[in-house]
N, C-alpha and C positions, 0 to 999 in steps of 0.2 A: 399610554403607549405600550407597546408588547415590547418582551425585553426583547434586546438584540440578539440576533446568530454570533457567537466570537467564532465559529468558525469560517465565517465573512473574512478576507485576508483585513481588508480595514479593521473592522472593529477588532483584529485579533490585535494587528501593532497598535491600534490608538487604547488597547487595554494591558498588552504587553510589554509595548514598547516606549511608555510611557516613564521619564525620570520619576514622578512622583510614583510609579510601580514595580521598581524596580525588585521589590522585594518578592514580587508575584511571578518574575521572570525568573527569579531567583529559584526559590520555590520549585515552581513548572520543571528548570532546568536540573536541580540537584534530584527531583525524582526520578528523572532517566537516565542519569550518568549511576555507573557502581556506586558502593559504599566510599572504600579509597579511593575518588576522584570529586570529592564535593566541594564546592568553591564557598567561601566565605563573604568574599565583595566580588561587586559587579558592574562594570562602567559602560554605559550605550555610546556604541560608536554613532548611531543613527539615531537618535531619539526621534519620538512621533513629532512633527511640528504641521500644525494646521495649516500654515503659510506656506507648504509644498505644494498643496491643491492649487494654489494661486498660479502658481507655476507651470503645472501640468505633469508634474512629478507622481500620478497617481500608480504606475506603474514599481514603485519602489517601495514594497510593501513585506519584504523582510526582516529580520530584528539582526542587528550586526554588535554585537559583545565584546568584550574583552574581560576575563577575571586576575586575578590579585597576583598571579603568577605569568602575566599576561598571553594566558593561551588564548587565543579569538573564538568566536562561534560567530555560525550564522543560523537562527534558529525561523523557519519557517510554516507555515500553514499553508496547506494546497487542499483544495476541494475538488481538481480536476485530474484524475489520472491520466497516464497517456503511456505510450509503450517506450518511449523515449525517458521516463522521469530516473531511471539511477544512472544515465549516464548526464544529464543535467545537474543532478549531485554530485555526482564525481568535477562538472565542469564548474562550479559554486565553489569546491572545493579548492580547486586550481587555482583559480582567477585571487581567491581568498589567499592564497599562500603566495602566490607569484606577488600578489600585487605588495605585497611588504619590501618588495624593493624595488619599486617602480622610482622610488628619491631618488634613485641614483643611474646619475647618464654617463655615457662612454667618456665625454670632455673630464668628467672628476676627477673618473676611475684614473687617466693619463698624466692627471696633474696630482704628484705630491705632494703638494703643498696641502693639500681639500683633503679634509678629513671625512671618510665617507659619513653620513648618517645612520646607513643602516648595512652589514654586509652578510655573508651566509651564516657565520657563528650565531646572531644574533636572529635567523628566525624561527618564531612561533607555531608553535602546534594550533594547527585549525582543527575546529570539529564544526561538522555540517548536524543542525537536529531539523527532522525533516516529520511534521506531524499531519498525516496524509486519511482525508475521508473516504478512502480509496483504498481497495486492498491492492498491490504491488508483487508478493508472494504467495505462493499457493496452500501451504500450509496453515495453521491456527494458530501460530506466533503472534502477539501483536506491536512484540517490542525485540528491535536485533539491533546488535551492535558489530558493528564491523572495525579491526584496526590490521593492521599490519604483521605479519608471524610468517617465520619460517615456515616453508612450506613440507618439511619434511620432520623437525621437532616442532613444532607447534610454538617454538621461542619467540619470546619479545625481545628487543636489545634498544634501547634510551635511543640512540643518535638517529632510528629510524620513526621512533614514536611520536609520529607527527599528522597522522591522519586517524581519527575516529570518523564514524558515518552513522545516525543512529534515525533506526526508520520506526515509526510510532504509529501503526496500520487502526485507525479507531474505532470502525465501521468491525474490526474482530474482536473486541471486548465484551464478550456475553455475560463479564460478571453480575453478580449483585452486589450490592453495599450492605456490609456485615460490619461489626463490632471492630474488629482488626482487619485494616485493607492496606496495601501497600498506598504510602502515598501518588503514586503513579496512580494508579489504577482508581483514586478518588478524583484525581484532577480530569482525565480518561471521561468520566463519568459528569462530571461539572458542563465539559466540553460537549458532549454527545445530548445533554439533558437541559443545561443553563437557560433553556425558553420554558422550561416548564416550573423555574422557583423564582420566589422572592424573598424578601428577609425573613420574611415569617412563614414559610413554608419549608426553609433549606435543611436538609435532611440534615441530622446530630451528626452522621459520618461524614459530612465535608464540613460543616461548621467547626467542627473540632477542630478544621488545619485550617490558622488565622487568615492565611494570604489565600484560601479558595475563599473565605467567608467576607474578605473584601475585596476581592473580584467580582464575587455575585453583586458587593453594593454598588462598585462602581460601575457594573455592567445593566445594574439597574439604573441609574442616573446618570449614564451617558448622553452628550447631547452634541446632536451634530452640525453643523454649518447647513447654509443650501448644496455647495458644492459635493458636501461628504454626505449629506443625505442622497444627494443624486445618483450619486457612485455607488452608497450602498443598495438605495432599489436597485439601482442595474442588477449590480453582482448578484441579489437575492434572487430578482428574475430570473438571470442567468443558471444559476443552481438552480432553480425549480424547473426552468426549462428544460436542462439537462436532466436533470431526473425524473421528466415525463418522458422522456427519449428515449433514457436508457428501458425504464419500465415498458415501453413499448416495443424497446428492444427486443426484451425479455419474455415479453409474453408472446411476440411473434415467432421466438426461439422456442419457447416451448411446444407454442402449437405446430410449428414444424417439426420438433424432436416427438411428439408424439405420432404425426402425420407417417415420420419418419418408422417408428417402431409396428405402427398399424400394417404399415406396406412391406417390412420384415417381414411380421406375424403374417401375412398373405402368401409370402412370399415362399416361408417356410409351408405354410398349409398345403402350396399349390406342388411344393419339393416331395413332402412329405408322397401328397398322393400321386406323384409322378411316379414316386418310388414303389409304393404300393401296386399302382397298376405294370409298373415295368417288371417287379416279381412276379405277380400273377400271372404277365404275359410270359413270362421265362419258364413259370411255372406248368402254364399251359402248354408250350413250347418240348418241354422236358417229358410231359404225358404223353403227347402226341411220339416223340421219338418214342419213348417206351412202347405205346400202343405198335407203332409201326414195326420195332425190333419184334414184338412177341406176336405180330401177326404175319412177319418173316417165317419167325422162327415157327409158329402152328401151320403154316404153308409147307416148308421144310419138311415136319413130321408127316404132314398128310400126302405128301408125293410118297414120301418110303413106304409106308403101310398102304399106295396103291399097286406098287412094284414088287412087293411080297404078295400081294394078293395075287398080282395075275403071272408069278412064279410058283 
């Protein structure tokens, strides 16, 4: 059997968001957070459970966290751009942070007696990680972090540090795998490549980092229900569909951008000799006045030298 796509939203949560792999989300995660900001435990609020398919729950394919300081994440895989996707971030975002006091209803709030469960002191910093096969920004970044700063020093201040946004564009990582690679940029490479190794093929520089070295295993011995096999042909269809589309796109875009520069280049040739021939007509233009002046002007002399003659 060929190894899976993990960038499949399935296989990413049934590989990432799996209790027994926690240490691989772990991993994934401390690679794109700074240095001062790396988590040491890591508890799924959603863990992967196969008995959601049963359900119809296939739509719920994000990784939702919490670490040891109980800041949340919600860490997802998207293979679909859209013009819409950072304001979808932003709304992950919200829903993620609002929802922390959803426990508490107006009846509580009025009764003294009820001691709230959760209230504003007590909420948590969300971060949204958003790892997209899609470029999003125009630039050759392929990793940006957004949080909260003054807009005029550049400050952070603690009681507002509660939204990070970190976007992970995969599809712009042209490195190669060298001796010393950030760990980011080996998992990057895992993600974009992981159909083409198996255990005995996995290059020295991801092998080195334990948890990419047992993701390649368990992503080679994944094994799926009928339901979650069905779900993932769809999705793989789907993605390939989409990227005969796009590529069609693309090359209908070309052959008009060049269609486009041809009928320029004409367009300019046809200016060009407009202009030429409108000089020459000016130029001609300019003779003939000349000619006519200086044959004014030789007319002119020829009457005076007939009126001296016949004085």
């Amino acid at each position: 059997m060929p190894i899976l796509n993990p960038k499949i939203d399935l296989v990413f949560k049934k590989l990432f968001g799996s209790e027994e792999n926690k240490d691989i989300l772990m991993s994934l995660i401390n690679s794109i957070l700074p240095e001062d900001k790396q988590i040491v435990k890591l508890f799924l609020k959603n863990p992967y459970n196969v008995f959601d398919y049963a359900d119809g729950k296939l739509s719920i394919l994000d990784i939702k966290a919490e670490d040891e300081n109980g800041t949340r994440y919600d860490i997802e895989m998207q293979m679909r751009g859209s013009s819409f996707y950072a304001k979808r971030t932003l709304y992950y975002w919200a829903k993620m942070f609002g929802t922390q006091l959803d426990c508490i209803d107006d009846e509580d709030q009025e009764d003294d007696t009820t001691s709230l469960t959760m209230n504003y002191p007590e909420l948590k910093k969300c971060i949204v990680i958003s790892l997209m096969d899609f470029n999003l920004f125009k630039d050759e970044r392929y990793h940006r972090y957004f949080m909260l700063k003054d807009a005029k020093t550049n400050q952070t201040v603690d009681h507002l540090d509660y939204l990070d946004l970190y976007f992970i564009e995969l599809k712009k990582f042209k490195g190669k795998l060298q001796p010393i690679q950030p760990i980011l940029d080996r998992w990057i490479t895992f993600l974009n490549s992981a159909n083409l190794y198996k255990d005995d093929n996995l290059p020295q520089e991801l092998s080195q980092v334990k948890e990419i070295k047992k993701a390649n295993a368990r992503l080679a011995t994944m094994y799926f229900t009928e339901k979650e096999r069905m779900y993932y042909e769809g999705q793989q269809k789907k993605f390939l569909d989409d990227l005969s589309i796009l590529q069609e796109y693309k090359q209908r875009e070309e052959e008009a951008t060049k269609r486009e520069k041809e009928a320029r280049k004409k367009a300019e040739e046809a200016r060009k000799k407009a202009e030429e021939q409108k000089a020459k007509a000016e130029k001609a233009d300019k003779e003939l006045n000349q000619m006519k002046i200086q044959a004014k002007s030789d007319k002119i002399r020829v009457n005076a030298r007939k009126k001296n003659v016949l004085v």
